[in-house]
N, C-alpha and C positions, 0 to 999 in steps of 0.2 A: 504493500500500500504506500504510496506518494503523499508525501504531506506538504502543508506549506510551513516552512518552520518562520513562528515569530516567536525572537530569542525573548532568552528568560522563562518566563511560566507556563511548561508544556500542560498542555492539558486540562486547565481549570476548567469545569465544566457549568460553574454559573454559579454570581453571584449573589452573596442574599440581599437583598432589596432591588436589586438593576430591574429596572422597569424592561420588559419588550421592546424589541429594537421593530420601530412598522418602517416598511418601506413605502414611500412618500407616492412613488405614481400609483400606487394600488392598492394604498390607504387600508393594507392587509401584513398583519405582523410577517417578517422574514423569516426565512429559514432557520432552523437552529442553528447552523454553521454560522451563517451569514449576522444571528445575535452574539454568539460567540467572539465573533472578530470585532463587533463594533463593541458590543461591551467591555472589551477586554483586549487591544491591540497585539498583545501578547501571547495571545492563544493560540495553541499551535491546532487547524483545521486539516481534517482528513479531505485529500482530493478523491483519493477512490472511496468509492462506498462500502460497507461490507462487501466480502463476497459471496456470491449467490449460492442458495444450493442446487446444487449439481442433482441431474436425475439420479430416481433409488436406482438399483439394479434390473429390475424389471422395464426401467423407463430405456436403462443402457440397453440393454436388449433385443425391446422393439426397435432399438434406434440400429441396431447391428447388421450389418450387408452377409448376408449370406452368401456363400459360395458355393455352387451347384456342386451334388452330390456325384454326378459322373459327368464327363468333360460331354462339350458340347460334339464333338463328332459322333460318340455315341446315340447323342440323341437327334439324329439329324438321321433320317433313312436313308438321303442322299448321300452323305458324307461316311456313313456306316457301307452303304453298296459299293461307295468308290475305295473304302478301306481295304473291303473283302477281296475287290476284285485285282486291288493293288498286293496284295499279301500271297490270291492264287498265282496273280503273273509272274510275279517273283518267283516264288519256290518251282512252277514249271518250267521257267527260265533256268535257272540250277540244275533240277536234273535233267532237260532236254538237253542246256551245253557239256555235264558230265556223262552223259548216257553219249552222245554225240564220239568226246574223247577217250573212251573207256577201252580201245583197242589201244592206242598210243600208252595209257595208262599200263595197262598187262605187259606190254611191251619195253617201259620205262623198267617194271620191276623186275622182269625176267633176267634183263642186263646187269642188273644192279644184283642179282642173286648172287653172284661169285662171290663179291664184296661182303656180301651179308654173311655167306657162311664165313668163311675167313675171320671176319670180324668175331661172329657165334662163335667158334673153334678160341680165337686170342683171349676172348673172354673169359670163356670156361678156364680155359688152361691156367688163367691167373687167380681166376677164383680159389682153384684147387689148390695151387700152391701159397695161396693165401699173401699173393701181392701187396696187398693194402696193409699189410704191417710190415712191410718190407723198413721202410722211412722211419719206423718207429725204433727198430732194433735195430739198425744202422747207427739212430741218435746215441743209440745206451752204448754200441761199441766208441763212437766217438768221447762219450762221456767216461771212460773206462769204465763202468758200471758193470762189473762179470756178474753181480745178483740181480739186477733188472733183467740182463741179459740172457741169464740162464734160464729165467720166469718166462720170458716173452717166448725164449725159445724152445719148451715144453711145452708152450699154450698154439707155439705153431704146429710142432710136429703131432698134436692130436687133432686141431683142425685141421692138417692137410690129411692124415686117413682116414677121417668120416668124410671128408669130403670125395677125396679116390674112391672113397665104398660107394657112396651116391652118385657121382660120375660113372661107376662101371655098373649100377643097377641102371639105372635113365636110358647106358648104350646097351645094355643088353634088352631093356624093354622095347625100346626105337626100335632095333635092329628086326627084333621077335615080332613087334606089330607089323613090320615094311613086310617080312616074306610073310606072314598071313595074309595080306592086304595084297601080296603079289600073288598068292595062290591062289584063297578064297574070292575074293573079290570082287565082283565084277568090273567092264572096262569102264563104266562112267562112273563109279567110287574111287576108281583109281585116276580115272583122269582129276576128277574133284580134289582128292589128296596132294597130288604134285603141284595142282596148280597153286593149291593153297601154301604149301612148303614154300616154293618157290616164288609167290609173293610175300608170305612171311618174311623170307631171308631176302625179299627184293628190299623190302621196307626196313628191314634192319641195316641194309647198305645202301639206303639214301642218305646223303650230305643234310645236315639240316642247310644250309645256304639254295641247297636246289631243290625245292619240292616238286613230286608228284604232278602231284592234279594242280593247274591255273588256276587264277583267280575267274569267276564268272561273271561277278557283278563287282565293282571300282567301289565302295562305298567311299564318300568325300570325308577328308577326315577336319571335321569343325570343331574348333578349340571350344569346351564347353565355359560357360560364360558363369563368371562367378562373383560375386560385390567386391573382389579386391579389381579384377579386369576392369566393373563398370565404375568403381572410384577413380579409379588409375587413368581410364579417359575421358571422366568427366573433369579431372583434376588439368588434364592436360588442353581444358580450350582456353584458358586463360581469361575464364572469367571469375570478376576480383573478389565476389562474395565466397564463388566455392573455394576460391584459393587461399583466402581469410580462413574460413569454416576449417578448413584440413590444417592451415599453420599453426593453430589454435589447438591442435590434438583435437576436434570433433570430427566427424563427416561429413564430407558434403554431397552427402546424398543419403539422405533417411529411407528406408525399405519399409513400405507398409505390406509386403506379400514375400514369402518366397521364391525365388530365384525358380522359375517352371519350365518343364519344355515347352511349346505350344505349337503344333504342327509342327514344318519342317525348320523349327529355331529354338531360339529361348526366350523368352517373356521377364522383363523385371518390371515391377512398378516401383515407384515413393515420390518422395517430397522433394524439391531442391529448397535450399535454401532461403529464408527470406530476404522479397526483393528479386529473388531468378525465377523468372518465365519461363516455360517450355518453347515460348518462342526465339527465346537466346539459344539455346542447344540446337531447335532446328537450323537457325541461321549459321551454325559452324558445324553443320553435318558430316563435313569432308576432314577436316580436323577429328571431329568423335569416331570416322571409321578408323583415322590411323592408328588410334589410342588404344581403339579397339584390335587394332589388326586386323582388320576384315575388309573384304571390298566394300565399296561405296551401295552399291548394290546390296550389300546386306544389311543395312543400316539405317533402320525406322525408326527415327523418336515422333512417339504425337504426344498429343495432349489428350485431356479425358476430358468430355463436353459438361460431364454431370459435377465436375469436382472445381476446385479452386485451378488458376492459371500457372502453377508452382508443379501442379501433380503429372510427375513424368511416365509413360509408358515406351519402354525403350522394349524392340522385337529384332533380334540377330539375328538373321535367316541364316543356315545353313549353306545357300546358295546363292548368288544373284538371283536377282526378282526377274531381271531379263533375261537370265539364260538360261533358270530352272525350267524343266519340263512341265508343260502343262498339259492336266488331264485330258484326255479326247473330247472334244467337246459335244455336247448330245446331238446336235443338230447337223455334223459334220456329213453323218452318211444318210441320216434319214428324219421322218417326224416332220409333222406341219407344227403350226404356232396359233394361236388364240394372240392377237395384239392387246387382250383387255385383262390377259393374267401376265406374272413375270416370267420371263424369259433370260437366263445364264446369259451373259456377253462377254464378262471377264472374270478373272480369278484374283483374290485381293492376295497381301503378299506371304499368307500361310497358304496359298493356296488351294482357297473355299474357294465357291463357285459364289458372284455377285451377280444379282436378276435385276431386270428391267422392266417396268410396264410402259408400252410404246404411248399407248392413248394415254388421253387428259395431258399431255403433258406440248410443252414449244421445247425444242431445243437448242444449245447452244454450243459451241465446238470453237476450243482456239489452240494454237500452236503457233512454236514457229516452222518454217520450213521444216521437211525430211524427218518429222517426229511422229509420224504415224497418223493425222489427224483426218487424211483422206481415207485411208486403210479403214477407219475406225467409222467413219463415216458411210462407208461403204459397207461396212460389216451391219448398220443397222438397217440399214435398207435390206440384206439380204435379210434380216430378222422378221421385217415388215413385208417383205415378200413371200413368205412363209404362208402367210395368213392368204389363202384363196378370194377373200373378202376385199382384200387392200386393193385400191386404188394408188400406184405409184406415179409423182411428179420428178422429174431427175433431172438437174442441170451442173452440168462440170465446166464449170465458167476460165477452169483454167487450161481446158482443152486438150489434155492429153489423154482423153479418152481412160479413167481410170470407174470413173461409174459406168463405161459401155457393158462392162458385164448382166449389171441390174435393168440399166434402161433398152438397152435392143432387146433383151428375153422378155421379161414383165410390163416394163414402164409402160402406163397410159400417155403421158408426156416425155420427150427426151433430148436434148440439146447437149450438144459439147463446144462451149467455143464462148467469142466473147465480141463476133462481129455484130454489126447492126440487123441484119438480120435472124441473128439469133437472139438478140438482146427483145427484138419485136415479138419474135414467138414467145418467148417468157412473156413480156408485157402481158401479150391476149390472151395468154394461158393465165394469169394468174389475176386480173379483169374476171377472167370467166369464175375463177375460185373464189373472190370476192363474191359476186350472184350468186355464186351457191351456197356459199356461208348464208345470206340472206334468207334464202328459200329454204335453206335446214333449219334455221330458228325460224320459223314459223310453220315447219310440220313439226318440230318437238312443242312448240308453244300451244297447238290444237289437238297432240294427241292427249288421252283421259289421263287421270291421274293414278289410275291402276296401273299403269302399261308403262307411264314415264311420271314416278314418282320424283323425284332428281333432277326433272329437266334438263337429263345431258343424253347425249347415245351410248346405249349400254350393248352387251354384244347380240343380244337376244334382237333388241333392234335392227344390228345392222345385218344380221342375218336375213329380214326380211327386204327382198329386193324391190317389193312396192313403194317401198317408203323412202330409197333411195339414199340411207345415211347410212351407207358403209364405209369403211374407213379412207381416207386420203393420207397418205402422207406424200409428203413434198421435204426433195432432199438436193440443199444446193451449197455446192461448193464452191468458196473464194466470194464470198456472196458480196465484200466489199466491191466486186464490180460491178453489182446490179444498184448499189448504193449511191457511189462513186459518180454514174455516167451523168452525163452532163443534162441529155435532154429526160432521160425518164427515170431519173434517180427520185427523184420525192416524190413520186406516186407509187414507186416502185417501195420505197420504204413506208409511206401510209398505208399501202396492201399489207405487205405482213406486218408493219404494227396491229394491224386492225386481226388481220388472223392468228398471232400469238394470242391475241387480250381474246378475242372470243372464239380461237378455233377449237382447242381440244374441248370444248362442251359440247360443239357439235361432229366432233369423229375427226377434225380435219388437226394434223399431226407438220410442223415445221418444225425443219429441223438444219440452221445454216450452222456453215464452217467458212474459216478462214484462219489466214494466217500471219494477219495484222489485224490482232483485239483491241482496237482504239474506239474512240467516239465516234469515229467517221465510217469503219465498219463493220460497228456495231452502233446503231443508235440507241441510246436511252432507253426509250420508247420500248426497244427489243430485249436489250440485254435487263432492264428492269424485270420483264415480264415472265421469263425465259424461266421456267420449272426445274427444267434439266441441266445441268451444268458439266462442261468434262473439257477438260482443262489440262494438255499436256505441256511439256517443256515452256516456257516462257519466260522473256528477260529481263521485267522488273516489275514492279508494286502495282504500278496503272494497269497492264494487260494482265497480272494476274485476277485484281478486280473485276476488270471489265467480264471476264467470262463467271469470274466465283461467288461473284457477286461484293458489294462495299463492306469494307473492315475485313474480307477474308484476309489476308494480306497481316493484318496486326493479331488476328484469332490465333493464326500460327498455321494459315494452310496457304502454303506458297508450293506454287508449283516451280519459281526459280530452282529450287533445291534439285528435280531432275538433272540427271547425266547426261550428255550426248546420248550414251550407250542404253541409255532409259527408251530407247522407243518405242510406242505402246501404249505407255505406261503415264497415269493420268490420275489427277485429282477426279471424282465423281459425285457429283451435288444431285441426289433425286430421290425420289421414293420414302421420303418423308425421312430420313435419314441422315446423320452430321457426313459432313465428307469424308472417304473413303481413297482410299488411297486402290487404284485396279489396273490389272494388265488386260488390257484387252484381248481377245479372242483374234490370231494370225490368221487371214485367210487371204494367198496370193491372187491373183489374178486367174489361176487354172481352178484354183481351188472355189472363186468367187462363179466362175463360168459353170461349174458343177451345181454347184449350189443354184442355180440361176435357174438351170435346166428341169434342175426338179420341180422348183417357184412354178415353171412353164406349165410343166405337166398337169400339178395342183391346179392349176388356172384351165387349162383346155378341158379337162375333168369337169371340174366347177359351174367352165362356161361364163368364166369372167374375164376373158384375154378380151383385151383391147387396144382401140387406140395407136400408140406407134409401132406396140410390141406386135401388131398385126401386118404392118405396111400404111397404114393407114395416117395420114394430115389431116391437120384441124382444117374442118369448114369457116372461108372466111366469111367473118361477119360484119357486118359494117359497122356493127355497135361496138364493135373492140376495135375499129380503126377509125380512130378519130383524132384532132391534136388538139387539146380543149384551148387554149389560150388562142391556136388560129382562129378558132371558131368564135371566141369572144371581140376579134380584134375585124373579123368580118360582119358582124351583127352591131356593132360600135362603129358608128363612122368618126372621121379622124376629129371631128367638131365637135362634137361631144365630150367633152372632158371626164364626166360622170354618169355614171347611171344606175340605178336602184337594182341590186340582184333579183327580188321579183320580174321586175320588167327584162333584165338580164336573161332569167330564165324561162320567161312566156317566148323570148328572141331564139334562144339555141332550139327551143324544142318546136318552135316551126321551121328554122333552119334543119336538124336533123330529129325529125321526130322519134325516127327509131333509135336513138341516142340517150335525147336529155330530156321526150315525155315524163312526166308526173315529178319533176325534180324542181324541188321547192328549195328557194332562196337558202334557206340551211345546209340542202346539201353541195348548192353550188363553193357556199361558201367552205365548207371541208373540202371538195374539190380543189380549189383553189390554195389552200394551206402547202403543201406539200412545195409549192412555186415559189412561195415565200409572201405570198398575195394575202397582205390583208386589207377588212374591211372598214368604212371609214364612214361618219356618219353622215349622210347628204341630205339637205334641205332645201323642198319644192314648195311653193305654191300651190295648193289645190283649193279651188271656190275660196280663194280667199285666204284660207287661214295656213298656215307653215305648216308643213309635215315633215319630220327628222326620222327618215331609214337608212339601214344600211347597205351603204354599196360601194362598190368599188371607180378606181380610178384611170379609165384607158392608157394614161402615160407609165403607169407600174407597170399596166400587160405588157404594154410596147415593150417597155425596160428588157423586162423578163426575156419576154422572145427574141432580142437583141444580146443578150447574153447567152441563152442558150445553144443559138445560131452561129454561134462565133462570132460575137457585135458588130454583124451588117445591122444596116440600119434598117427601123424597121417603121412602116407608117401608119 
């Protein structure tokens, strides 16, 4: 307890007559402390209070974390099927490679039989004469010791004739059994006996240096991980509290669990010291693996979401995370998918199996170059292909044909490239995905509330092909070009703004990558909204945000910490879940085309193949090819400097009726938003009295389509 000392008279607890000390704004007597010190200057005042009582035992208790009674693989059926089947491969791998070698084995022994008897024979002969005391009665000669000497040498000459006696019984029994065994015998008893002799005395004239039988399986041999190991390189990042805490004789690093295996590593938990973060350790990862000895690769400090920011959980894998084997993956050779349960994509870095639900969800995909972020991209589309039900949109905006797998076999939509006229067919495709978003929320808005309690598409929904809400996903890479371009960039990003914020309620599934996570390609609007998160390599604090979402980055989940050698291998933000450190699921390009073939198949079955995957182009429509500012800028004559977006919008929609019919001033104006066109409040005369609406201003359109065009001018 802290006190405030005022010298002199510790402790007087009150005077007799001292009147109450009131305190003047609240005309309510003070504190007793607070009369203590006025009545009495010298009073020494307690700053802490008592202290409290702590819960009884039973309070300790309830309050106690239990520790599962048998490890989580066990209680996993999946993890339990893959143990089993990892335990049969192995031991049949054994004796297929020793059953395999087992002539070369008989063979090794047979040559090595000379040696063995030889050896058998040098043995005996020493035993008998009782070698092993040789050294001992040598010493007592050198010590002149004639009574030691004479002792030892009476105790040798009766061990060596019980021994000669047992020697010449052994050869006359051997001898006696061989010609039994040669006369009686049969020939495959007697083949059995020899061979056995003579692998006996093969095996008695192996070298220990040269063994037999190979090794069959390499086991890695990983230094088992101990609290002097993880002191020793936590001591070694040079940070100043643990290095305080250890000069001091304490620890710095408190263990609240014992030191475990866990999967293919070790597991430690505790406290770092007060004051150290787990995100200081992350930040010197490369440092902890040295400390540790261990690849970088094998070296996972995180944090615990549920515990204070101090509570380290440090996992030494056995292996690199990227070069460890990973299980077969279920989906590899066969089995359709359900997009509305979880689906295995990656393996986290004990190598469990981590699931994905495709629906409800927008996703979001960053990296830099060559870190796997197309692979991985490409790998859910194959997931999403899976499902006979999906509708796939596919755009490889950075054109080297790395989603051609997915999009030429399945894709209802597919583009590779980054010209204008591929830029235009995404335009109209994803125009048309907008309407259809619209038209989905309003069959789920009218269906009963039996059917669609949720108001979202559930799978039983998209099953049914009346109703039209089977699933969509759309899958685009490098998507900062669709952002970026000059003429259809902000409508391009108000369409998926608008289909993150309301597609996965209605089945419709985005999901962009790139590999510049900036503001510019990723808007706000997106990366805000974005459910899904997976986040490989990346080279500072801004672009780990942008995909992981704000403060990831100070939480302690930076995905800077990946290796070059890490690729794959990714932060995962989804399914209701703290982020996840997973290696994604490898599927090459042959591998991807297999996989693809089968999607085919499911779909021809199904009777849902469509669209491009058929040979088949979009019908053009006039309502998807339109330029709306031209069209403003012809409805507007150049003397007009204003005009009210109702009147605006009665003008395009008799200019193109099948266009911009039924589109009221509100939506011209979200139309407009994306060009950077805002609206301004304009006041007319009507019968007299002012009217203030809003509307826009022809020299902004001009502006616009002046910059868009390359600033020709424009009139």
């Amino acid at each position: 307890m802290t006190d405030i000392n005022i010298p002199d008279q510790p402790g007087a607890p009150e005077r007799p007559g001292a009147a109450p000390v009131v305190d003047i704004a609240t005309k309510r007597p003070a504190p007793a402390a607070e009369q203590l010190a006025e009545a009495d200057p010298e009073v020494v005042v307690p700053v802490d209070g008592p202290a409290p009582d702590g819960p009884g035992f039973l309070g300790r208790i309830a309050g106690a974390r239990r520790r599962p009674i048998l490890p989580a693989w066990l209680l996993s059926r999946a993890e339990l099927a893959a143990a089993a089947r990892w335990v049969a491969g192995h031991y049949a791998h054994l004796t297929g490679y020793h059953a395999v070698r087992a002539p070369v084995y008989a063979a090794k022994l047979a040559l090595r039989a000379p040696a063995g008897a030889a050896r058998l024979t040098g043995g005996t002969l020493r035993w008998v004469r009782d070698a092993e005391g040789e050294p001992v009665r040598l010493a007592a000669v050198r010590r002149e010791d004639a009574a030691e000497y004479l002792k030892l040498s009476r105790q040798r000459d009766g061990r060596v004739r019980l021994r000669t006696l047992l020697a010449t019984l052994a050869s006359l029994t051997g001898l006696t059994t061989a010609l039994a065994l040669y006369v009686l015998a049969p020939g495959w008893l007697q083949a059995v006996s020899v061979t056995a002799v003579l692998l006996a005395l093969g095996r008695a004239g192996t070298p220990a240096d040269a063994p037999v039988a190979t090794r069959a399986v390499e086991v890695p041999k990983a230094q088992k991980l101990t609290s002097d190991i993880v002191l020793r390189a936590l001591g070694s990042l040079g940070i100043p509290a643990i290095n305080q805490a250890m000069g001091k004789g304490r620890d710095g690093f408190t263990f609240t669990a014992p030191i475990t295996r866990d999967g293919p590593g070790w597991r430690a938990e505790g406290d770092l010291p007060y004051g150290v973060t787990v995100t200081d350790v992350i930040d010197k990862r490369d440092k902890l693996a040295s400390g540790l000895r261990r690849p970088l690769g094998c070296v996972w400090p995180e944090a615990v979401p549920e515990e204070h920011t101090g509570r380290l959980v440090l996992w030494v894998g056995d292996q690199d995370m990227s070069k460890a084997k990973q299980p077969a993956w279920p989906l590899l050779k066969a089995g359709a998918v359900d997009l509305f349960k979880p689906v295995p994509f990656g393996t986290d870095q004990r190598g469990r199996w981590v699931e994905l639900t495709l629906m409800y969800i927008a996703a979001v995909i960053g990296a830099i170059p060559r870190m796997g972020k197309t692979f991985l991209l490409r790998l859910l589309l194959l997931i999403a292909a899976l499902d006979p039900r999906a509708e796939l949109h596919t755009y490889d905006l950075k054109g080297t044909g790395d989603l051609d797998p997915v999009g030429d076999r399945v894709a209802h939509r597919h583009r590779a490239g980054d010209e204008d006229d591929d830029i235009e067919y995404a335009l109209a495709d994803m125009r048309a995905l907008r309407e259809e978003l619209r038209r989905r929320a309003k069959v789920i808005r009218n269906l009963p509330r039996d059917i669609c309690p949720e108001s979202k598409v559930t799978s039983e929904l998209a099953s049914k092909k009346s109703l039209g809400l089977h699933p969509i996903v759309v899958g685009v890479d490098e998507c900062q070009v669709w952002f970026e371009h000059p003429k259809h960039g902000g409508e391009l990003e108000e369409i998926c703004t608008d289909l993150v914020k309301r597609g996965p309620a209605t089945g419709i599934v985005l999901m962009l990558a790139t590999q510049r996570p900036d503001a510019k390609a990723l808007p706000t609007g997106i990366s805000a909204n974005a459910s899904a998160r997976f986040c490989l390599k990346v080279m500072g604090q801004l672009e780990n945000d942008m995909v992981l979402g704000t403060s990831a980055y100070k939480r302690g989940v930076r995905a800077t910490m990946f290796a070059w050698a890490d690729k794959g291998v990714h932060y995962f933000v989804g399914e209701g879940a703290d982020a996840r450190i997973v290696r994604s699921v490898f599927a090459d390009a042959v591998t991807a085309d297999r996989i693809a073939l089968r999607a085919r198949k499911l779909r021809e079955d199904a009777g849902t193949l469509s669209g491009h995957a058929l040979g088949e182009e979009p019908e053009t429509d006039p309502g998807t090819s339109f330029d709306l500012l031209a069209d403003v800028l012809a409805v507007v004559p150049a003397a007009e400097a204003k005009v009210w977006n109702e009147t605006l919008a009665e003008r395009l929609a008799e200019l193109r009726p099948e266009v911009y019919d039924g589109w009221a001033a509100e939506q011209l104006t979200t139309a407009l938003k994306p060009f950077g066109i805002e609206t301004v409040q304009i006041g007319r005369r009507v019968d007299g009295k002012v009217v203030n609406r809003r509307g826009i201003e022809r020299a902004k359109i001009a502006a616009a389509v002046a910059e868009r065009d390359g600033k020709r001018d424009v009139g």
